[in-house]
C-alpha positions in Angstrom: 18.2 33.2 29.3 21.0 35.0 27.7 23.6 33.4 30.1 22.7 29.9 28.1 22.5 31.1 25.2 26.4 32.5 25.6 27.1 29.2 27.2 25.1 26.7 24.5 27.1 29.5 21.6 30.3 28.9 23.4 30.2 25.2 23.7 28.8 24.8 20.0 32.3 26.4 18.7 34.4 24.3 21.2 32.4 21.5 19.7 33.0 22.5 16.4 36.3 23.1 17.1 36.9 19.1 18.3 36.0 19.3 22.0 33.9 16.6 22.6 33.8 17.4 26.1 32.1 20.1 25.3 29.6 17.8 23.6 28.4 16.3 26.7 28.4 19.4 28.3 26.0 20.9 25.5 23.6 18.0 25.4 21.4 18.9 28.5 21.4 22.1 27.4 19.8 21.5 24.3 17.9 18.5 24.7 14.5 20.4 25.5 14.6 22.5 22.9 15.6 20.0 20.3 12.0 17.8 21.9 9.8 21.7 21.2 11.1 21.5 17.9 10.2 17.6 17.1 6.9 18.2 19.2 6.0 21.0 16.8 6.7 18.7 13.7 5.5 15.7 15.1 2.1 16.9 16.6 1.2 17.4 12.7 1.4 13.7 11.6 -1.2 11.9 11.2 -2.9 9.6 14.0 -1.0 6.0 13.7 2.6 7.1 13.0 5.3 4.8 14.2 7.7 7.9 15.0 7.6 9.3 18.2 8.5 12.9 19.2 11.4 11.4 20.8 12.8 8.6 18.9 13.1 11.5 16.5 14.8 14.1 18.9 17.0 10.9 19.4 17.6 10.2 15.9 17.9 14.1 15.0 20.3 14.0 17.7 22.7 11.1 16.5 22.6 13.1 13.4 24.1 16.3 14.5 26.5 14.0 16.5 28.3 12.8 13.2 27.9 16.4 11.5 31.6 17.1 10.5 33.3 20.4 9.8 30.3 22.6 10.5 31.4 26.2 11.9 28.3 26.5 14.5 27.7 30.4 14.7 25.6 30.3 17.3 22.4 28.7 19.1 20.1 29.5 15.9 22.0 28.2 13.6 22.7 24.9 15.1 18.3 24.4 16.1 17.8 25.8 12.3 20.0 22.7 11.5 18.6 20.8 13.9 14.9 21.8 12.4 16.0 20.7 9.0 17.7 17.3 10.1 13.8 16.7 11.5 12.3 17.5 8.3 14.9 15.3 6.5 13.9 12.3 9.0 10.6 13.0 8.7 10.5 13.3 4.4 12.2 9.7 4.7 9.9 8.3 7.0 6.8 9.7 4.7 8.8 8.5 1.5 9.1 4.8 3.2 5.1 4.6 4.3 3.9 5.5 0.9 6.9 3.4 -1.4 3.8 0.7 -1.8 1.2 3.2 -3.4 2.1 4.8 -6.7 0.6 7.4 -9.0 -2.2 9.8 -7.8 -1.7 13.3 -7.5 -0.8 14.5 -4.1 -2.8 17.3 -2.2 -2.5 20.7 -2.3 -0.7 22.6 0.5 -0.7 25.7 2.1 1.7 27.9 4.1 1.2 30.0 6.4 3.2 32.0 9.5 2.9 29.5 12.1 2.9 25.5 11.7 -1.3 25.4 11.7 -0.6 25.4 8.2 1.7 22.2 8.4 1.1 19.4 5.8 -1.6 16.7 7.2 -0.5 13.5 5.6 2.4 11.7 4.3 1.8 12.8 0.8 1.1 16.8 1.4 4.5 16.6 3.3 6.1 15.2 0.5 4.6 17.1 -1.9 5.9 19.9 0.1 9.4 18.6 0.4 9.4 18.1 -3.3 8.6 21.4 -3.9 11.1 23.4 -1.3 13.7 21.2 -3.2 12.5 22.4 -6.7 12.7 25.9 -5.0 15.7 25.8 -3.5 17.9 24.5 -6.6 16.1 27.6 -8.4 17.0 30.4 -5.0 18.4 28.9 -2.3 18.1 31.4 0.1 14.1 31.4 0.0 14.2 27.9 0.4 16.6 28.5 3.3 14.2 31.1 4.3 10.9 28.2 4.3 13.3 26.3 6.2 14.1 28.4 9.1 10.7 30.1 9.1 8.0 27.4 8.7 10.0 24.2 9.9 12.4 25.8 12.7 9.8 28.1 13.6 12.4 31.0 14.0 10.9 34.8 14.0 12.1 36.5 11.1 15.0 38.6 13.1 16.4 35.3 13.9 16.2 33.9 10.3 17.9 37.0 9.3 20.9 36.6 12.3 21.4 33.1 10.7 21.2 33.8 7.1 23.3 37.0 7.4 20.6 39.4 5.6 18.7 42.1 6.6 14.6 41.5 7.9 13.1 43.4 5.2 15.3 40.7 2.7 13.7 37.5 4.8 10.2 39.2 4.5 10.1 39.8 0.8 12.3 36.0 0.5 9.6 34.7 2.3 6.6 36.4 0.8 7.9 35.4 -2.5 8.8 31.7 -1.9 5.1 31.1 -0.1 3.6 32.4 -3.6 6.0 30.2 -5.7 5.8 27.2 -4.0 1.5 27.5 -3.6 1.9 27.8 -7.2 3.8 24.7 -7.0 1.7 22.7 -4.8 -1.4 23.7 -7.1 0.2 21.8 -10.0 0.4 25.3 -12.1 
């Protein structure tokens, strides 16, 4: 559909630019792509959770709504946002079911291409979350790179479109960061 992606990328910079006309304009356009997005995060939680896929496009959503002074580049950049705002929501939401159990060690994690490889529980995705974050004050860009990849689910051409770097860059950034951070999550 490359007539909405012009027309999502040209409504993000009005947007961005203080149109919010163009907001309401965008929201339909977006909306089912923002719910794949939450789906494919949210059909890795475990059995029981009190967030729904769509309270958390909804609360994903309000989010974005209150970003300020965010130069949208283009339809990628504003779902890898998007992607990250979920993970953020979900990180808290893990954080505040296990903030009654201390100590233990948490599970070991494993990353691979796709989201099969998504943490299980509560404590795997923290573990994970704590780890991109010890990654990413060490290289950001592979951390960016986890981000887009394994939580926005973008190919690795579109990862490098929104981080401005070449494909043979994300692939080695990526092949590096999903060595450090199984290093990580193995507690060496």
């Amino acid at each position: 559909m490359p007539d909405s992606s012009f027309e999502i990328s040209r409504l993000l910079h009005a947007w961005g630019g203080g149109d919010q006309a163009a907001l309401d304009q965008l929201t339909p356009l977006v909306y089912a792509e923002l719910h794949r997005i939450a789906h494919r995060h949210m059909r890795r939680q475990l059995p029981g959770r009190t967030l729904q896929t769509t309270a958390l496009v909804n609360e994903a959503y309000l989010r974005l709504v209150n970003v300020e002074d965010v130069d949208w580049q283009d339809r990628t950049h504003f779902f890898a946002v998007s992607a990250q705002i979920m993970r953020r929501i979900l990180v808290d939401a893990a954080r505040a079911r296990l903030a009654d159990k201390r100590g233990g060690r948490f599970p070991h994690v494993y990353l691979n291409e796709s989201m099969d490889g998504a943490p299980q529980s509560s404590e795997e995705f923290i573990a994970l979350d704590d780890a991109l974050n010890a990654l990413e004050k060490m290289d950001p860009r592979k951390a960016r790179v986890v981000e887009l990849r394994f939580f926005a689910g973008l190919s690795v051409e579109q990862t490098a479109a929104v981080l401005n770097i070449s494909a043979p860059s994300v692939k080695r950034d990526w092949k590096l960061a999903k060595a450090w951070l199984t290093r990580e999550l193995k507690g060496q």
